[in-house]
C-alpha positions in Angstrom: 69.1 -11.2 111.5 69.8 -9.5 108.6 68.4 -6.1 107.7 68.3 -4.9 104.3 66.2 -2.6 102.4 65.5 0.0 99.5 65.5 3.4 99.7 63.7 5.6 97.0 60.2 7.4 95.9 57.8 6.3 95.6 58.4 2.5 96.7 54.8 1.2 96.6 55.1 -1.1 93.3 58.7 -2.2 94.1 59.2 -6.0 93.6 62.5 -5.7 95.3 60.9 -7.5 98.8 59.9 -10.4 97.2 63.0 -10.6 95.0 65.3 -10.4 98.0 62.8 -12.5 100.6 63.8 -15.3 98.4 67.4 -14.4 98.0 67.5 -15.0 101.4 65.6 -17.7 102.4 67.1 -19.7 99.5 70.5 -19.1 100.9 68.9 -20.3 104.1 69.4 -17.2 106.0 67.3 -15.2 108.4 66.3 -11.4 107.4 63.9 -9.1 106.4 63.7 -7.0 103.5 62.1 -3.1 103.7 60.9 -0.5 102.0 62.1 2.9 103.0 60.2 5.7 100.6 61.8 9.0 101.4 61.1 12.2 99.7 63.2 14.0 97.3 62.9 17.1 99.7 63.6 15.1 102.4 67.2 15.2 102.8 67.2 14.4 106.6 65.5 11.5 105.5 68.1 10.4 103.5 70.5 11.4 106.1 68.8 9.9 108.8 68.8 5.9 107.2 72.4 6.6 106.4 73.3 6.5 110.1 71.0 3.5 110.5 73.7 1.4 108.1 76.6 3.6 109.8 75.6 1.9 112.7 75.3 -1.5 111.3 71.6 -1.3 112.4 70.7 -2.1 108.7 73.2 -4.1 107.0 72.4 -3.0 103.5 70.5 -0.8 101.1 69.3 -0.9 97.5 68.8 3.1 95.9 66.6 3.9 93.2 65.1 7.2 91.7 65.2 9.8 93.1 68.3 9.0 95.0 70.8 7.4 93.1 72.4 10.5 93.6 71.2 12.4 96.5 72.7 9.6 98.6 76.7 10.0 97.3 76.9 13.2 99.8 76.5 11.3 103.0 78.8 8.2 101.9 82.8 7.5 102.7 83.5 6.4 99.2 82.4 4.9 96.1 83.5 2.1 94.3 85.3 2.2 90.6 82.3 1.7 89.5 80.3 3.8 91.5 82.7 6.5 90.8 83.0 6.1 87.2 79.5 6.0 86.7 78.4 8.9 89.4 75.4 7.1 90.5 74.9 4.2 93.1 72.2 1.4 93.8 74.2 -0.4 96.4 75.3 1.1 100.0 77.4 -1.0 102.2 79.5 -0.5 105.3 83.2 -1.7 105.4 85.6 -0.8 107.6 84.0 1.6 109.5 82.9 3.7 105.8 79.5 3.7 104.1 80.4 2.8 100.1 77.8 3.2 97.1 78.3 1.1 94.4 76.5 0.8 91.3 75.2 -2.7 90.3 73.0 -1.9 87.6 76.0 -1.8 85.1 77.1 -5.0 85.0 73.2 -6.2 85.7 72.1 -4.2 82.7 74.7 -5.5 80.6 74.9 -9.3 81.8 71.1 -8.9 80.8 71.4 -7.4 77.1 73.5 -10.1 76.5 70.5 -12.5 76.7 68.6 -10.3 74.0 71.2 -9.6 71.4 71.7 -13.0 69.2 75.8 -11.4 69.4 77.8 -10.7 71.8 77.3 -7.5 72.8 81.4 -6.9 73.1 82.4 -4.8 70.6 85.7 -6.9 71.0 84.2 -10.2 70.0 82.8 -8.8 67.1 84.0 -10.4 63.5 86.2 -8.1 61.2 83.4 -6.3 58.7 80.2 -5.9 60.5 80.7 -2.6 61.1 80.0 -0.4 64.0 77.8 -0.9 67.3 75.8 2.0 67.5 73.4 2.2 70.5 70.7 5.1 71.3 69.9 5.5 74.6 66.8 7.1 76.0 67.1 9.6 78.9 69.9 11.2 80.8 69.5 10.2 84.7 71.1 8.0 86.8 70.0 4.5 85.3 71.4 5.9 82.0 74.5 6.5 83.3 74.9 2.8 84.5 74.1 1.6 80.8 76.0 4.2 79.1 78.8 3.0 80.9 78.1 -0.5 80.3 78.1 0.3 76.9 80.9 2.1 76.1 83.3 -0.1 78.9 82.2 -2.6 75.9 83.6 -0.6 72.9 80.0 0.6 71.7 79.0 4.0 70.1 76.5 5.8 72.5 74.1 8.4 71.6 72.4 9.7 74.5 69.0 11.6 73.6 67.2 13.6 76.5 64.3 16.2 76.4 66.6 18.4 77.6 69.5 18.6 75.8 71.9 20.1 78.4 70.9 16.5 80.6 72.2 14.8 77.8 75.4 16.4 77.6 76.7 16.1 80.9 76.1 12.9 80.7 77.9 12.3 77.5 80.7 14.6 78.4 81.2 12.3 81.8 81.8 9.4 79.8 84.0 10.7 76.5 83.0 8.4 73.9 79.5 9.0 74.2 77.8 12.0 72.2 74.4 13.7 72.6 71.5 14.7 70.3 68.2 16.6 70.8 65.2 14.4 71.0 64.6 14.7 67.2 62.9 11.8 65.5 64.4 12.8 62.4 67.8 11.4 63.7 66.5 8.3 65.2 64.8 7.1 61.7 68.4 7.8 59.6 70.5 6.5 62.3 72.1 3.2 62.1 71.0 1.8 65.0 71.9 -1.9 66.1 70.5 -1.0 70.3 67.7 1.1 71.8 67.6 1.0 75.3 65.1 3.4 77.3 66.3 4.8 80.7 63.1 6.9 81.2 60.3 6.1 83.2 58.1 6.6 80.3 55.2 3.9 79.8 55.9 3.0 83.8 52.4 1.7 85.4 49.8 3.2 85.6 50.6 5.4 82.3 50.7 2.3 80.6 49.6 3.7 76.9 52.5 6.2 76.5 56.0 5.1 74.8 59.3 7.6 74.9 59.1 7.0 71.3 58.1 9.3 69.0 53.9 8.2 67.6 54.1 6.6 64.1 58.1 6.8 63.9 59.5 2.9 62.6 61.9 1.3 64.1 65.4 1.0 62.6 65.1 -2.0 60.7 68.2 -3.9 62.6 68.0 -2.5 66.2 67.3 -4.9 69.5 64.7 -2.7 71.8 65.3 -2.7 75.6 63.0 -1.1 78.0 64.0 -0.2 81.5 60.8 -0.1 82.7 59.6 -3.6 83.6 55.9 -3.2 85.0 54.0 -3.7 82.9 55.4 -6.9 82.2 55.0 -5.5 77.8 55.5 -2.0 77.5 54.0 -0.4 75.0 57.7 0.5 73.5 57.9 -3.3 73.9 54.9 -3.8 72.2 55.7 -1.8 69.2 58.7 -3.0 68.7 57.4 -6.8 68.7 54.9 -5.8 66.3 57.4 -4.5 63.8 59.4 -8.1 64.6 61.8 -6.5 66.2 64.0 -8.3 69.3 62.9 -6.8 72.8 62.9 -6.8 76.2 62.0 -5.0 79.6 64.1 -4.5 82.5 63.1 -7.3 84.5 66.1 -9.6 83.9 68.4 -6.7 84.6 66.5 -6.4 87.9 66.9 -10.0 88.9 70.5 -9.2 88.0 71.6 -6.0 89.6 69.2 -7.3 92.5 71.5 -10.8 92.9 74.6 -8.9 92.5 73.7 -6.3 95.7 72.5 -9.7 97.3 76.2 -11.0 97.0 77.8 -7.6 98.0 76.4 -7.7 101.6 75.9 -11.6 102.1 79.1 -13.2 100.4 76.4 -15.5 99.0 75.2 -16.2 95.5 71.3 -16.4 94.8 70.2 -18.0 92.0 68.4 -16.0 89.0 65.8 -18.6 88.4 64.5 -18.3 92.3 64.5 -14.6 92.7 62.7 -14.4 88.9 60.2 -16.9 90.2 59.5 -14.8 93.3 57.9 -11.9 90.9 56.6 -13.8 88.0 53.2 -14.0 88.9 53.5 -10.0 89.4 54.3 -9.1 86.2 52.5 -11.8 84.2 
């Protein structure tokens, strides 16, 4: 049987189970999918479920917040990506060696491509249109994963954080990326083709908030996408609908990232329209 599971905190609204449950049975294999919440201040925890994979007692691990990068400590190596990017949502064993690697890159990005009405490659972009210029929302470890995406793809990142020093580091780690203050004065002159918010702002069950600032518009000719993907319409979402903007939430880049972790430690690939079905009813 296989044994997979997520690590993080808290776990309680994850949809990962039922995303994976029908990865698996799909692919007609036998194996469970849990939920392993551990504490931020709980680094035997952390520790502990490492040596569970290390022993090939479980044969795979999702990470999300607050681990992404508590767990890189207590692993071998990372992959290019995982590297590159300094956070990981994948842990695998090969070879005797616990690797992270970061899936939510390439799920993020496969994903945007679904919401821009362009291609989202700065390369396939036609002489004269000009800069992609994206904004993203927050400074942890799911921003890293899209401001890599991003700028791997030839865009011009902003990275805006509450604290300004988060936003930095992050920028610095990638180059081509620069960071602001959270100042709604430079969102509404900015020429802005991408939002993306990496925060957990306007996450159930605070359902009425938005990372952006009250009564600020929209650029005129940016795509909104929201991490957050429960509820199934932020109110970022929401806002940005109303104004007829394009957006999105995260879901589809959590079917994504999810499928891609699903091949890593199966060799098999789920389909997107199964594992989406498995949470539709959830989220509406």
């Amino acid at each position: 049987m296989i044994k997979l599971g997520l690590i993080g905190f808290p776990l309680s609204h994850s949809l990962s189970p039922k995303i994976q449950a029908a990865a698996l049975q799909d692919c007609g294999l036998e194996g469970i999918y849990s939920l392993y919440p551990v504490h931020p201040d709980e680094p035997q925890g952390v520790s502990d479920l490492l040596a569970r994979v290390r022993s090939g007692e479980i044969h795979g691990l999702n990470v999300t917040i607050p681990h992404k990068q508590n767990v890189i400590p207590f692993l071998d190596r990372l992959t290019p990506t995982g590297c590159a990017i300094g956070a990981v949502n994948t842990i695998y064993l090969h070879n005797n060696q616990l690797v992270g690697d970061n899936t939510d890159a390439p799920g993020f990005f496969a994903d945007l491509k679904k919401l821009l009405t362009t291609d989202p490659d700065r390369d396939a972009k036609t002489e004269g249109k000009g800069e992609l210029n994206a904004l993203v929302l927050g400074a942890g470890g799911s921003s890293r994963a899209v401001v890599y995406a991003l700028v791997s793809a030839g865009w011009d990142v902003t990275i805006a954080a509450r604290r300004i020093e988060q936003s930095q580091e992050v920028a610095l780690q990638f180059g081509k990326a620069k960071a602001i203050e959270f100042d709604p004065q430079t969102f509404q002159h900015s020429n802005l083709q991408l939002i993306v918010n990496t925060t957990p702002v306007g996450m159930m069950p605070n359902i009425d908030q938005s990372p952006w600032p009250e009564n600020l518009p929209f650029p005129t000719n940016a795509a909104i996408y929201d991490l957050v993907y429960n509820p199934p319409e932020t109110k970022l979402v929401r806002d940005a609908r109303y104004q007829g903007l394009s957006a999105t939430t995260g879901l589809g880049m959590l079917i994504e990232q999810a499928a891609l972790a699903f091949e890593i430690w199966t060799g098999y690939q789920p389909p997107r329209e199964i594992m989406f079905e498995a949470v539709k009813q959830t989220v509406g």
